[in-house]
KOLDRENZA-522286 format. One record per residue (C-alpha): residue number from 1; residue in three letters; chain; z, x, y. Coordinates in steps of 0.2 Angstrom, whole numbers. Example, Ala and Ser with C-alpha at 12.3 -4.5 7.8 and 13.67 -1.06 7.14 Angstrom:
<drennus>
DRENNU   loro   lose   rokol       w       u       v
DRENNU      1    ALA       A      39      62     -22
DRENNU      2    SER       A      36      68      -5
</drennus>
This chain:
<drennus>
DRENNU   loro   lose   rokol       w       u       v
DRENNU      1    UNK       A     120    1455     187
DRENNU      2    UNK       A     111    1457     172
DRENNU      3    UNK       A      92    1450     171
DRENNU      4    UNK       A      94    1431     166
DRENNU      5    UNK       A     110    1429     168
DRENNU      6    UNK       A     115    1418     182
DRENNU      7    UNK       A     130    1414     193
DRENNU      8    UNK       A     136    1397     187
DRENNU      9    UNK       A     151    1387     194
DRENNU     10    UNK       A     156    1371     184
DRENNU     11    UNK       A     166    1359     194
DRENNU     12    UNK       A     179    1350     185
DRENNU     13    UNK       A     186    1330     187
DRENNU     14    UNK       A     199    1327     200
DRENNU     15    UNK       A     197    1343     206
DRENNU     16    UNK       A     191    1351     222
DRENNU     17    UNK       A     176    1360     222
DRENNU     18    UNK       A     179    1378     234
DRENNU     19    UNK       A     197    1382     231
DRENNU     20    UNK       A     204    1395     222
DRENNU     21    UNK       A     192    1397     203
DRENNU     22    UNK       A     184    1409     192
DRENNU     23    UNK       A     166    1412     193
DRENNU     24    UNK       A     158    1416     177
DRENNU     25    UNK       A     141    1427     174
DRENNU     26    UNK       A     133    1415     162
DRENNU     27    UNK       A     115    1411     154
DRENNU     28    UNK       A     117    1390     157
DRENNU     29    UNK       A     134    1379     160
DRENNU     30    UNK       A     133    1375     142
DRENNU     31    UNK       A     152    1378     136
DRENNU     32    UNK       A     148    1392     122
DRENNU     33    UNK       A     140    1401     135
DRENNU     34    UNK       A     151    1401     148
DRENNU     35    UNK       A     164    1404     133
DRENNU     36    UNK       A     151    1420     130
DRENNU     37    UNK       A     154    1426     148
DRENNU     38    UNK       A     171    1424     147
DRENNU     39    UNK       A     174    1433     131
DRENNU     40    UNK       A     162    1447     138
DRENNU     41    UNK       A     173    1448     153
DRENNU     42    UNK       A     157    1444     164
DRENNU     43    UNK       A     169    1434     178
DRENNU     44    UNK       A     179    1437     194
DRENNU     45    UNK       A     190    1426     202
DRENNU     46    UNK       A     186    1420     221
DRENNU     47    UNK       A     197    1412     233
DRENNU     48    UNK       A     185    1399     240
DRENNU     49    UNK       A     165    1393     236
DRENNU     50    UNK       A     162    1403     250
DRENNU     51    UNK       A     165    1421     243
DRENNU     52    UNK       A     154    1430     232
DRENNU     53    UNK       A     155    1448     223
DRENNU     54    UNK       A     142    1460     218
DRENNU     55    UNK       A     146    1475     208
DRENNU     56    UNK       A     138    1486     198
DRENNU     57    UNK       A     139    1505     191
DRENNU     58    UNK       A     122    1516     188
DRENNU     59    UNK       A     120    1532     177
DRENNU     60    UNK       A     107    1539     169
DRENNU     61    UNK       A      94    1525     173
DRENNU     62    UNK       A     107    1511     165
DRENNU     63    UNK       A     117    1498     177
DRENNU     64    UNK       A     132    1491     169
DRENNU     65    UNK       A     139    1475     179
DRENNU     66    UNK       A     155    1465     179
DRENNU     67    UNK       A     164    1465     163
DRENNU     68    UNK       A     150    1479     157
DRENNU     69    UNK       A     153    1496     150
DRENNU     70    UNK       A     142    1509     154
DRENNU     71    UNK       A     141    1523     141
DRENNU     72    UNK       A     142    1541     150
DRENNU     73    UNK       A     147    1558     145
DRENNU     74    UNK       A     161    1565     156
DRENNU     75    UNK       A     151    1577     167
DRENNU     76    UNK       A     138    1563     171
DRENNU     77    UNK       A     140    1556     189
DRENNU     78    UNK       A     142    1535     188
DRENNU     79    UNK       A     135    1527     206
DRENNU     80    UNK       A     147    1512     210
DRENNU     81    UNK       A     143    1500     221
DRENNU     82    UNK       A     154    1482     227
DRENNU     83    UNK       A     148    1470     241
DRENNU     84    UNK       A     157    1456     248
DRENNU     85    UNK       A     148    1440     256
DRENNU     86    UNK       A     160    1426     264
DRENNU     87    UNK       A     176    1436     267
DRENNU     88    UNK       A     179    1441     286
DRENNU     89    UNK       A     194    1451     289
DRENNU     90    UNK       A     198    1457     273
DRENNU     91    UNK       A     198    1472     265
DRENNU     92    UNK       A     185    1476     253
DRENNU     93    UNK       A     194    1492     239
DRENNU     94    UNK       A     185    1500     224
DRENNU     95    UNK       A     200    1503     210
DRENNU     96    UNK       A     201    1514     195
DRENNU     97    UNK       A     216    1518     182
DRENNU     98    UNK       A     224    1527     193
DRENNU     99    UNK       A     225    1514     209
DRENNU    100    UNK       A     213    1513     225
DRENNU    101    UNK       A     200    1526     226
DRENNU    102    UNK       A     188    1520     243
DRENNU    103    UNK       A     192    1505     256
DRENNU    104    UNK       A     181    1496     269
DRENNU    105    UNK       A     186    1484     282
DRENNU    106    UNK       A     175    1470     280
DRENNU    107    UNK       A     165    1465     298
DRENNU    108    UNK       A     166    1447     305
DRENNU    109    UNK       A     149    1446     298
DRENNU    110    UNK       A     161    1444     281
DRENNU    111    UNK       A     147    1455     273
DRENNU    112    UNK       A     150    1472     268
DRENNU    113    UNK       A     146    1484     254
DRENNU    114    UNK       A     156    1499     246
DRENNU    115    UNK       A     147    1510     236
DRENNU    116    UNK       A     157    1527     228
DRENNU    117    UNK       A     152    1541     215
DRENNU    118    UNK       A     164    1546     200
DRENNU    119    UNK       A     164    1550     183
DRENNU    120    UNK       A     171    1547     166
DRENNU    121    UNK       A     184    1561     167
DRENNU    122    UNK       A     192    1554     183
DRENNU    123    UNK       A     188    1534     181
DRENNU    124    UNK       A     189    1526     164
DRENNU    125    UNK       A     187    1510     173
DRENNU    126    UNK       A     182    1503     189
DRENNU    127    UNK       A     185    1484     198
DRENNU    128    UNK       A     186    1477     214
DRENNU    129    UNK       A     198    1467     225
DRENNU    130    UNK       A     195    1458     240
DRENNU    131    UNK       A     211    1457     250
DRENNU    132    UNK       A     215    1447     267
DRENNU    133    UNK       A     230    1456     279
DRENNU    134    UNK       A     238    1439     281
DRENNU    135    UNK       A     236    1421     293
DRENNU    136    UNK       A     218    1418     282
DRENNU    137    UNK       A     211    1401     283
DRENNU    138    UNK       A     219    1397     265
DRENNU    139    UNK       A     235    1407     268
DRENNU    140    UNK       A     247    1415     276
DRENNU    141    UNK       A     253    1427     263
DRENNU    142    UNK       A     253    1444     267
DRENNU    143    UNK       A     239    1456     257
DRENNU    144    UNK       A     232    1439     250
DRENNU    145    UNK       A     219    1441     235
DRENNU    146    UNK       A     203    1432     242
DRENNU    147    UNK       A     195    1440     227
DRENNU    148    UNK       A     196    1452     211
DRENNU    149    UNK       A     186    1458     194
DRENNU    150    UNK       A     187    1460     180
DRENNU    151    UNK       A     182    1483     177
DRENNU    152    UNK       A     165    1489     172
DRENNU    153    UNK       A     172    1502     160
DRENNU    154    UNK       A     164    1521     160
DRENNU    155    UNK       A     162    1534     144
DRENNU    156    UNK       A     159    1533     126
DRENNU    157    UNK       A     168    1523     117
</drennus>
């Protein structure tokens, strides 16, 4: 994340706090900020409360996070890294343009990290999804999102 941006959730009337929602990477819950976050693509969508997602991508002494772009010449490796907190059983997978790049089974712990190295020429863009087999505490549909985000994006623009 980004220094002094935080991980806010909003409730909203009537509804109940923990099921499926977006989280957004905002300065405060004040509406143009989380509007700001939400234009910027600073978000991820979680199945439950419980579930959180880090990921970033490094290059050159520069971290670009969720909804970020980080600006790298072709031949300039770009360290990725995704972690998982709150997700037993799933599957934790690193995507770029062209479909899934890396996988990790996530431990009953429900804590796992995934970290790859690409570059612009291969992986315009990079985002993460969080996938349970099936039978999960909130569903029994098989290769059921438990959590996506939005791409860091790689290269000049």
């Amino acid at each position: 994340m980004d220094p002094g941006h935080r991980r806010l959730r909003r409730a909203q009337p009537n509804n109940i706090v923990g099921l499926p929602h977006t989280v957004v990477l905002a300065d405060s819950l004040r509406a143009r900020d989380l509007l700001a976050g939400l234009r910027a693509g600073r978000s991820y969508l979680v199945e439950s409360k419980d579930v959180e997602v880090t990921f970033t991508a490094k290059a050159d002494g520069r971290t670009a996070n969720i909804g970020g772009r980080l600006p790298v010449d072709i031949g300039t490796p770009v360290a990725v890294e995704a972690g998982v907190s709150g997700a037993p059983g799933t599957t934790l997978t690193l995507h770029d343009q062209n479909g899934p790049k890396r996988t990790l089974t996530v431990p009953d712990s429900g804590t796992a990290t995934l970290a790859w190295t690409t570059y612009s020429r291969y992986s315009q863009w990079v985002r993460v999804e969080v996938r349970r087999a099936s039978g999960g505490v909130n569903t029994t549909v098989p290769n059921a999102m438990v959590a996506m985000t939005n791409p860091i994006f790689h290269g000049r623009d």
